[in-house]
Biopython code that builds the backbone (N, CA, C, O; Angstrom):
import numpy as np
from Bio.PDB.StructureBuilder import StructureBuilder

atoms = [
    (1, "UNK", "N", (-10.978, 12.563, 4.641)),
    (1, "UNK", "CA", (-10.138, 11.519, 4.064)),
    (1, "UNK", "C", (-9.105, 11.125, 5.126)),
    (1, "UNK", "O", (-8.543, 11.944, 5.853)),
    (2, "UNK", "N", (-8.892, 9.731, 5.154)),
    (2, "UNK", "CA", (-8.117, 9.236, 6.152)),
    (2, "UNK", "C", (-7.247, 8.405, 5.690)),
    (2, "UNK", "O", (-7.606, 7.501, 4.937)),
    (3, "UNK", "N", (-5.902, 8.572, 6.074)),
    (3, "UNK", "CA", (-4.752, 7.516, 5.577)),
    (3, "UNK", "C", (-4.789, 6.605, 7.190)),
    (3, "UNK", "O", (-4.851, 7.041, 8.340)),
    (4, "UNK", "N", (-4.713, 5.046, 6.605)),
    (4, "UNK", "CA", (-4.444, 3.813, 7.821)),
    (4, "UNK", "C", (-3.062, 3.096, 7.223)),
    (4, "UNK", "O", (-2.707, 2.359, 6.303)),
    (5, "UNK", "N", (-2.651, 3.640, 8.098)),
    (5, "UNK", "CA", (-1.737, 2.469, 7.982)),
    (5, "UNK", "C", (-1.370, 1.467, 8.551)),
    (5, "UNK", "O", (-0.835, 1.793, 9.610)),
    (6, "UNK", "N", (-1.376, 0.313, 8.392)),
    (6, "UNK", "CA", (-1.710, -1.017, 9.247)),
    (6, "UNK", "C", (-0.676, -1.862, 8.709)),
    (6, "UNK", "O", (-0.194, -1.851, 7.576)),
    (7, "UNK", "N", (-0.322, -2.834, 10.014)),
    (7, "UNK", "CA", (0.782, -3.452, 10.735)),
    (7, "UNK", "C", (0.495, -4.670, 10.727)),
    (7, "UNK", "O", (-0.425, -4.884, 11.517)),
    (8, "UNK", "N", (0.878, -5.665, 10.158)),
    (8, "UNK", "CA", (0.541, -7.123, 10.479)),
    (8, "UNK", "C", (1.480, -7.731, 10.423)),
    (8, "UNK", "O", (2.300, -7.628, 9.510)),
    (9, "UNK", "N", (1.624, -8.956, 11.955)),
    (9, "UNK", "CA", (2.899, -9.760, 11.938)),
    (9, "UNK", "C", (1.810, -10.999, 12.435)),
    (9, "UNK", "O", (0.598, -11.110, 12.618)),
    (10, "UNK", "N", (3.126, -11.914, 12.540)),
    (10, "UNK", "CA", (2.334, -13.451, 12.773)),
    (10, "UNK", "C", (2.251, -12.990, 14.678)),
    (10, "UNK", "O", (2.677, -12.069, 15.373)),
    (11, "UNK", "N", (1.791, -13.710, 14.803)),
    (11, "UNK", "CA", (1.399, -13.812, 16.563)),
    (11, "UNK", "C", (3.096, -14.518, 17.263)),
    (11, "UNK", "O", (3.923, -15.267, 16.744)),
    (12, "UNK", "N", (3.064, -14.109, 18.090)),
    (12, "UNK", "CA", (4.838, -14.959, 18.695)),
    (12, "UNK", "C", (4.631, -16.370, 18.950)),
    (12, "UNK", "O", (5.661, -16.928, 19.329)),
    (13, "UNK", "N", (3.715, -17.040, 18.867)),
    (13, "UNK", "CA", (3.961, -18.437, 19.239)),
    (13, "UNK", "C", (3.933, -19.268, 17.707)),
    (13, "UNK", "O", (4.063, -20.492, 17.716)),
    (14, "UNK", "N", (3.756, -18.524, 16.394)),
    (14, "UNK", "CA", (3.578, -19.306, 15.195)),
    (14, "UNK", "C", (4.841, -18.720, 14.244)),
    (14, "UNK", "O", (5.144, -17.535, 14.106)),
    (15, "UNK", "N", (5.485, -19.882, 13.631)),
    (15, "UNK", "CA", (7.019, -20.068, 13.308)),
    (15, "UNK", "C", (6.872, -18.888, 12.459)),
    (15, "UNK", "O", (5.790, -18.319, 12.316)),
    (16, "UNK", "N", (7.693, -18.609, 12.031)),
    (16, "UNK", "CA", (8.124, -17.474, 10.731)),
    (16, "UNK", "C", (9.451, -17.840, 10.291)),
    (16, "UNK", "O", (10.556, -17.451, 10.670)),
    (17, "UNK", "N", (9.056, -18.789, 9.285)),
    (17, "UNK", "CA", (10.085, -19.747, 8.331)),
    (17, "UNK", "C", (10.651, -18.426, 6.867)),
    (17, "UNK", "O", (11.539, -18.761, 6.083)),
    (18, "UNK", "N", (9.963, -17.026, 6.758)),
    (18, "UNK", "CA", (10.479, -16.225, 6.118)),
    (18, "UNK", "C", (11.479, -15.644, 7.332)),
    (18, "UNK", "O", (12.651, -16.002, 7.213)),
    (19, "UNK", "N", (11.237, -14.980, 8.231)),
    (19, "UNK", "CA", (11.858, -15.030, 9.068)),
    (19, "UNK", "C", (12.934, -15.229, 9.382)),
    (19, "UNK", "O", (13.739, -14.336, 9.648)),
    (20, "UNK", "N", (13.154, -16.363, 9.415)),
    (20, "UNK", "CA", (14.411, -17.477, 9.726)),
    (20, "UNK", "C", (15.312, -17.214, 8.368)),
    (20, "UNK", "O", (16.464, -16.799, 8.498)),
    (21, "UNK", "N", (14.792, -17.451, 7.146)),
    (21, "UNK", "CA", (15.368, -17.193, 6.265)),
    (21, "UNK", "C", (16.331, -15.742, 5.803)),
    (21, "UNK", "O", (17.314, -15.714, 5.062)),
    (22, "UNK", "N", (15.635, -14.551, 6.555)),
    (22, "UNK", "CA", (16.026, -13.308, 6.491)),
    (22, "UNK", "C", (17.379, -13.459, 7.635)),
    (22, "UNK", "O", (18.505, -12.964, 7.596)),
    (23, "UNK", "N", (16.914, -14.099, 8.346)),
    (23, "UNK", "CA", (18.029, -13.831, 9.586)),
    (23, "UNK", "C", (19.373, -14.714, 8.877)),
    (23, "UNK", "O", (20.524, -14.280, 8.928)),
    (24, "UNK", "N", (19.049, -15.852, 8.301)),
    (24, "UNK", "CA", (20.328, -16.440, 8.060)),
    (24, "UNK", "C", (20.723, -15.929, 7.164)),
    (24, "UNK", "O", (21.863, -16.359, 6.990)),
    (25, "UNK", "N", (20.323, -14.796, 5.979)),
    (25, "UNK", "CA", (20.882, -13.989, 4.930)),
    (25, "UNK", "C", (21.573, -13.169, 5.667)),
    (25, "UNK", "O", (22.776, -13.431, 5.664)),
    (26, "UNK", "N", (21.339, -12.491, 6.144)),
    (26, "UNK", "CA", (22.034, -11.462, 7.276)),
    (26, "UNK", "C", (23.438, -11.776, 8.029)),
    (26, "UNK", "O", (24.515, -11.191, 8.149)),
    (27, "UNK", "N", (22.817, -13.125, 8.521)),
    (27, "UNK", "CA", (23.859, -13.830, 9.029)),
    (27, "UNK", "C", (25.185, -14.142, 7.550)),
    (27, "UNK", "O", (26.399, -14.107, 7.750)),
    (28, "UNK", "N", (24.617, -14.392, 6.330)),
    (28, "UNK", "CA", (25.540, -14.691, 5.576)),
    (28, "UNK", "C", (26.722, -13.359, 5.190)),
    (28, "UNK", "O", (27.914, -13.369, 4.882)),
    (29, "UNK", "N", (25.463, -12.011, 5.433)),
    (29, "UNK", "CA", (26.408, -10.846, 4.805)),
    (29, "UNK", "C", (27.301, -9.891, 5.657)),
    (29, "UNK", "O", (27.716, -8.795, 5.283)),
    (30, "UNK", "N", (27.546, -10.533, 6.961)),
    (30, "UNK", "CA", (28.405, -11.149, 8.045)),
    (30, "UNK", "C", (27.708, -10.103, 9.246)),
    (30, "UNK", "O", (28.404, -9.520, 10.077)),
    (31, "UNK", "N", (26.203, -9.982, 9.172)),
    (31, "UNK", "CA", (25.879, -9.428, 10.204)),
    (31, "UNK", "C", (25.419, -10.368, 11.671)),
    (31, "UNK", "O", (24.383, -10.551, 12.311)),
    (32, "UNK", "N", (26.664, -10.755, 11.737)),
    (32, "UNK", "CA", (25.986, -12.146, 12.989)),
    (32, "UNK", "C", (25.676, -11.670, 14.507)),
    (32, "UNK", "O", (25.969, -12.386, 15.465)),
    (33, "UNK", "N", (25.023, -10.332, 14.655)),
    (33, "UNK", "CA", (25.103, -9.932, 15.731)),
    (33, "UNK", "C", (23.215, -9.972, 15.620)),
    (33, "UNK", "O", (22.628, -9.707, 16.669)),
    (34, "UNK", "N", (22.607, -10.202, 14.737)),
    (34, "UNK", "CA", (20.772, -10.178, 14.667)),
    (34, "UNK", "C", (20.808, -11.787, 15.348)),
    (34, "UNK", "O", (21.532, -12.750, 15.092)),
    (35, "UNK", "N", (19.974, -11.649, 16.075)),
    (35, "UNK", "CA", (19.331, -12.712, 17.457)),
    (35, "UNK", "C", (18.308, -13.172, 16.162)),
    (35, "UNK", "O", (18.589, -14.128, 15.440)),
    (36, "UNK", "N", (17.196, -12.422, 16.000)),
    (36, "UNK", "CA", (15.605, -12.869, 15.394)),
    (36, "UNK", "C", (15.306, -11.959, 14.279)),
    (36, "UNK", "O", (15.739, -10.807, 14.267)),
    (37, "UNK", "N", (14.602, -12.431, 13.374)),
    (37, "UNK", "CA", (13.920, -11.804, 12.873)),
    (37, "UNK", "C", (12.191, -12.083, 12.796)),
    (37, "UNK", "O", (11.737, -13.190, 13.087)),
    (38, "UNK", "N", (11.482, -11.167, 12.455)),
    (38, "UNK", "CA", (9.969, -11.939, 12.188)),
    (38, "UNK", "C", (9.503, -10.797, 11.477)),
    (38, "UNK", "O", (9.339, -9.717, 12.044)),
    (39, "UNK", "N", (9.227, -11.019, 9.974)),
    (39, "UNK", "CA", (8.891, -10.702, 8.739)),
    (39, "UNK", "C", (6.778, -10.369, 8.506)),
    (39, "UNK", "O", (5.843, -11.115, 8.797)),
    (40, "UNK", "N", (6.777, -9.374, 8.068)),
    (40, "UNK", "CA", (5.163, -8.940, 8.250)),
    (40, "UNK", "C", (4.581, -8.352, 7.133)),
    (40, "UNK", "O", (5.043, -8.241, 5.997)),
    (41, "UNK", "N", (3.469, -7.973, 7.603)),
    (41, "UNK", "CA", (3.140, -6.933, 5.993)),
    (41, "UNK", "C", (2.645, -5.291, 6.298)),
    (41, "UNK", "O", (2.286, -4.777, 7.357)),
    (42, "UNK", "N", (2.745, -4.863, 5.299)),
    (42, "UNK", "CA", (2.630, -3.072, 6.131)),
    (42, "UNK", "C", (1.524, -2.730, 4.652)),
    (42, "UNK", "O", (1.452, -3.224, 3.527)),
    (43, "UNK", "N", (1.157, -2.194, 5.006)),
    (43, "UNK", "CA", (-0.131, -1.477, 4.207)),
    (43, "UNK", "C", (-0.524, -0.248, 4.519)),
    (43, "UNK", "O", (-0.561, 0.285, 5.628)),
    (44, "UNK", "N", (-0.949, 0.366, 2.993)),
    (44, "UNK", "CA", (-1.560, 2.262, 3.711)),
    (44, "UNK", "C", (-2.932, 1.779, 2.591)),
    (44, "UNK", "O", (-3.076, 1.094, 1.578)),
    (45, "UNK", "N", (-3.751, 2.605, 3.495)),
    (45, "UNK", "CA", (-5.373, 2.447, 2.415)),
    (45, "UNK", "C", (-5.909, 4.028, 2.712)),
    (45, "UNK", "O", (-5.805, 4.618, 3.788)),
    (46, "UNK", "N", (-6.300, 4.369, 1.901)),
    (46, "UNK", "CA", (-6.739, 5.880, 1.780)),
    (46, "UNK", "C", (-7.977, 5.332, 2.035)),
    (46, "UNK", "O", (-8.225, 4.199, 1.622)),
    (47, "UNK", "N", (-9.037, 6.158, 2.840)),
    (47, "UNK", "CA", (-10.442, 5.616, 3.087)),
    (47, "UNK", "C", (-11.132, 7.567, 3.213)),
    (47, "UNK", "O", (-10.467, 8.499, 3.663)),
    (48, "UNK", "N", (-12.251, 7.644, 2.791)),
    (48, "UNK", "CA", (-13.167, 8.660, 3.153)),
    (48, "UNK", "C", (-14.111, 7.616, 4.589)),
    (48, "UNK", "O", (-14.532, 6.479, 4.802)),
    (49, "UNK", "N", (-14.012, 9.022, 5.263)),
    (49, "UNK", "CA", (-14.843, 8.569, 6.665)),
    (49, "UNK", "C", (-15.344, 9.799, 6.979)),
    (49, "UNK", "O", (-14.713, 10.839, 6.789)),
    (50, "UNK", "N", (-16.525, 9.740, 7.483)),
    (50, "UNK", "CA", (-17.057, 10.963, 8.525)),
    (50, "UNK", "C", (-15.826, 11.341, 9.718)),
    (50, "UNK", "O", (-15.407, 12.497, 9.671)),
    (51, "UNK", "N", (-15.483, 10.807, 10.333)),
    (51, "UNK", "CA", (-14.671, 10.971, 11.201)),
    (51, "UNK", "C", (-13.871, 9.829, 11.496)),
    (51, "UNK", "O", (-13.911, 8.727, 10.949)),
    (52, "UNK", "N", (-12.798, 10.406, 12.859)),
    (52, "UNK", "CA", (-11.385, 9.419, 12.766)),
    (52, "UNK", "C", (-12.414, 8.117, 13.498)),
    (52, "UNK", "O", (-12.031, 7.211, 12.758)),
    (53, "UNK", "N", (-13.293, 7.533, 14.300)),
    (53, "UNK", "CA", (-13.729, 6.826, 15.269)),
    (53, "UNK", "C", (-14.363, 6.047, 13.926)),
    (53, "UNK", "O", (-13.887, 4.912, 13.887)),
    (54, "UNK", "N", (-15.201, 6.270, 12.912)),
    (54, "UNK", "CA", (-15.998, 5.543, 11.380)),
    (54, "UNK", "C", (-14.401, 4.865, 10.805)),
    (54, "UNK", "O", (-14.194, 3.651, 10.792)),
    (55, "UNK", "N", (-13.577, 5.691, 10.444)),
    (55, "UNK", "CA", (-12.446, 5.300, 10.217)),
    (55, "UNK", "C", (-12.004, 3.754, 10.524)),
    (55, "UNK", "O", (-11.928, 2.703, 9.887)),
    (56, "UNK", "N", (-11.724, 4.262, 12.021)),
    (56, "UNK", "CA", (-10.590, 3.162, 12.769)),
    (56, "UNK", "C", (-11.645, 2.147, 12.716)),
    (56, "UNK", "O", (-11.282, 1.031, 12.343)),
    (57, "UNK", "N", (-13.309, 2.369, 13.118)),
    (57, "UNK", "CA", (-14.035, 0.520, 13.072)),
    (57, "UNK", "C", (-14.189, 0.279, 11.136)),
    (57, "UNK", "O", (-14.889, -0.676, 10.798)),
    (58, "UNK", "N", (-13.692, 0.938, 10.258)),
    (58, "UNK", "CA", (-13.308, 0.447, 9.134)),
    (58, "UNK", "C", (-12.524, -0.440, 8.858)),
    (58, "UNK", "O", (-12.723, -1.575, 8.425)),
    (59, "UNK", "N", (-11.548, 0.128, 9.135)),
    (59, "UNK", "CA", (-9.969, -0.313, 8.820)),
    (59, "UNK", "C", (-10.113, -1.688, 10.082)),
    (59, "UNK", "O", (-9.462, -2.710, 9.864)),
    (60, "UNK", "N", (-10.754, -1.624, 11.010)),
    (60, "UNK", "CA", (-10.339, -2.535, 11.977)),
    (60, "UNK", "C", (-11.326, -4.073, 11.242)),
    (60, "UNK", "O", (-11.005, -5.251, 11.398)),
    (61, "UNK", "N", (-12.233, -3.679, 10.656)),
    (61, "UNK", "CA", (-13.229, -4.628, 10.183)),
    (61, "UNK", "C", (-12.607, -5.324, 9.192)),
    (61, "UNK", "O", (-12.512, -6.551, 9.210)),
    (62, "UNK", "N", (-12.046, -4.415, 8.069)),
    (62, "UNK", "CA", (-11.346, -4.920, 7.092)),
    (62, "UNK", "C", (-9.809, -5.777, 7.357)),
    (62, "UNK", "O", (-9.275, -6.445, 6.472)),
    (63, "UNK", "N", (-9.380, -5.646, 8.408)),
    (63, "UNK", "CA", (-8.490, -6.152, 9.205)),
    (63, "UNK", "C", (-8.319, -7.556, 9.429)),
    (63, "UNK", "O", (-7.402, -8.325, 9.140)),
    (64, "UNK", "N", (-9.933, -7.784, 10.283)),
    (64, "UNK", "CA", (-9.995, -8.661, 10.506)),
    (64, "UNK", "C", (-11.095, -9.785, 9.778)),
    (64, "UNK", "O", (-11.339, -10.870, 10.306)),
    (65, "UNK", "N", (-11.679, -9.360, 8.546)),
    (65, "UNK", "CA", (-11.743, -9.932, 7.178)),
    (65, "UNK", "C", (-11.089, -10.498, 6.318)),
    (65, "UNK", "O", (-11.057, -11.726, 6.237)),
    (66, "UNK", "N", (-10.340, -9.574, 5.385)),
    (66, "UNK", "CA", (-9.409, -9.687, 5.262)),
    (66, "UNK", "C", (-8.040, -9.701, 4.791)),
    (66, "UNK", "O", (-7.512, -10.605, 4.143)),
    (67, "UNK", "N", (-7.524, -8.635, 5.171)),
    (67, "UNK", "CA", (-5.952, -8.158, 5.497)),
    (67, "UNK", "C", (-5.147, -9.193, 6.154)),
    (67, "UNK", "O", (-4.054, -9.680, 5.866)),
    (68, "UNK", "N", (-6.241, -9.469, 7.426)),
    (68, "UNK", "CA", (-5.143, -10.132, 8.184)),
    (68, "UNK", "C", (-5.783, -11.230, 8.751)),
    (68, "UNK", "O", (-6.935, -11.129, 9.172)),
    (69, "UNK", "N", (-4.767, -12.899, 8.835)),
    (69, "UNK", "CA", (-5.749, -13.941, 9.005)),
    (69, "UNK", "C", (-5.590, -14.133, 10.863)),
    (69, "UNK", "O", (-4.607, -14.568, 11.463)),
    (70, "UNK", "N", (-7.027, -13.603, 11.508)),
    (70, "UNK", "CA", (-6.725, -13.910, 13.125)),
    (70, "UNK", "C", (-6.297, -14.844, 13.618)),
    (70, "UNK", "O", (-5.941, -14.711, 14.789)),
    (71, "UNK", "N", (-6.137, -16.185, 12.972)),
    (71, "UNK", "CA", (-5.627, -17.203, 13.509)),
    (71, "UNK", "C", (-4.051, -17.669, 13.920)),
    (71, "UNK", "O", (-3.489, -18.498, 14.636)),
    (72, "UNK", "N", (-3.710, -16.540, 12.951)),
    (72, "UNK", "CA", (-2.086, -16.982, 13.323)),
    (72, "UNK", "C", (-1.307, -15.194, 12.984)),
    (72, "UNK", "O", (-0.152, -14.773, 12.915)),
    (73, "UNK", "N", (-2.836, -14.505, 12.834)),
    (73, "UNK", "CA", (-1.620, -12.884, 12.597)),
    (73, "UNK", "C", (-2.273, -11.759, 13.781)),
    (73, "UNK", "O", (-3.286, -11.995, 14.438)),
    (74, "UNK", "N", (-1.743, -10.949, 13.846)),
    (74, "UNK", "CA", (-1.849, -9.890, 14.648)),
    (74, "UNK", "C", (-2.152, -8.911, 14.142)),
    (74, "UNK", "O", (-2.386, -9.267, 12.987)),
    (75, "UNK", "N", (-2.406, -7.345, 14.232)),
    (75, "UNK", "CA", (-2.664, -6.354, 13.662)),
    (75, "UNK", "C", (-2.585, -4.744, 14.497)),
    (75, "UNK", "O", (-3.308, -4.471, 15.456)),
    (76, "UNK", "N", (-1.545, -3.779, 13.896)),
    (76, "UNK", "CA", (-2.531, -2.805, 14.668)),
    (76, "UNK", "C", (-2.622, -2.127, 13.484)),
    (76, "UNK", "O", (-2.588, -2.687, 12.388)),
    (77, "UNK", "N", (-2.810, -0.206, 13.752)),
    (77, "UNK", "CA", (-3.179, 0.635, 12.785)),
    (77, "UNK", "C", (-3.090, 1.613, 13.322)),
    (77, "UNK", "O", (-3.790, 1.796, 14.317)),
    (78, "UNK", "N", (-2.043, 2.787, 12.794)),
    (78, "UNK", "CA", (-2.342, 4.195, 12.951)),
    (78, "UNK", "C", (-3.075, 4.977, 12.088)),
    (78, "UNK", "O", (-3.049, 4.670, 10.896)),
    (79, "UNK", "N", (-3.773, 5.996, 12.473)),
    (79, "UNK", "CA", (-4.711, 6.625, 11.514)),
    (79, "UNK", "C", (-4.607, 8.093, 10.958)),
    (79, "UNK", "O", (-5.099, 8.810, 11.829)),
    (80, "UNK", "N", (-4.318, 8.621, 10.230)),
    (80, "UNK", "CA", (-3.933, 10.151, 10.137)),
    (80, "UNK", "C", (-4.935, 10.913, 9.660)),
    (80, "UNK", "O", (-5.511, 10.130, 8.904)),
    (81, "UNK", "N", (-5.444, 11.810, 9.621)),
    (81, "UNK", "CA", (-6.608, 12.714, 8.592)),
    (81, "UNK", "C", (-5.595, 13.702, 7.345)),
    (81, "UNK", "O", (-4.682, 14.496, 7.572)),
    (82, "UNK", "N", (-6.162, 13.289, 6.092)),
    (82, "UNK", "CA", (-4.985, 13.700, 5.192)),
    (82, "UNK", "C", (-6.203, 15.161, 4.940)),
    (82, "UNK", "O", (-7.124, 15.643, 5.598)),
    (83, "UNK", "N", (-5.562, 15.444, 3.637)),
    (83, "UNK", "CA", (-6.443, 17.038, 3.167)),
    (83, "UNK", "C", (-7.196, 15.964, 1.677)),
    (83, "UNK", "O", (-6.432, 15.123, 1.203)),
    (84, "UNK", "N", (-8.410, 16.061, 1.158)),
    (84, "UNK", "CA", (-9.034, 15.954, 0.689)),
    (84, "UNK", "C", (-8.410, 16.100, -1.063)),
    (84, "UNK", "O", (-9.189, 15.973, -2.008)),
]
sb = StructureBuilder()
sb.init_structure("model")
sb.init_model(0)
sb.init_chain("A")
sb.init_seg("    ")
for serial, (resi, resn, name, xyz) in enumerate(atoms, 1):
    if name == "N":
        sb.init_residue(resn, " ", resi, " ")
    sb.init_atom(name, np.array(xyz, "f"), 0.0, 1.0, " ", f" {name:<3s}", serial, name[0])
structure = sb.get_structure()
């Protein structure tokens, strides 16, 4: 059994209008020292795999299916082996 936990943000050249929005809240609750923000999604998926290598081209497939859209997002994934 394998816990993934996977990382998705937009790519740096495509706006992040949530983003912007977080930063100017911040900015309102007088933290005016944040430059940027850029807002993502985090996910854990419990998966059974033969091993960590079945695993990671799992999680990486489902990734890029879809979790996460390649056109404008990014992705990585750490992988842990939990106890059964």
């Amino acid at each position: 059994m394998f816990l993934a936990k996977v990382y998705i943000s937009l790519k740096p050249m495509v706006n992040d209008p949530q983003g912007l929005t977080i930063k100017q809240g911040l900015h309102t609750l007088g933290f005016a020292q944040v430059s940027s923000v850029r807002a993502g999604k985090y996910l854990e998926i419990q998966l059974d795999a033969k091993d960590q290598l079945n695993a990671a081209a799992q999680v990486k497939q489902m990734s890029n299916q879809l979790l996460a859209n390649p056109v404008i997002e990014e992705f990585r994934f750490e992988l842990e082996e939990i106890p059964p």
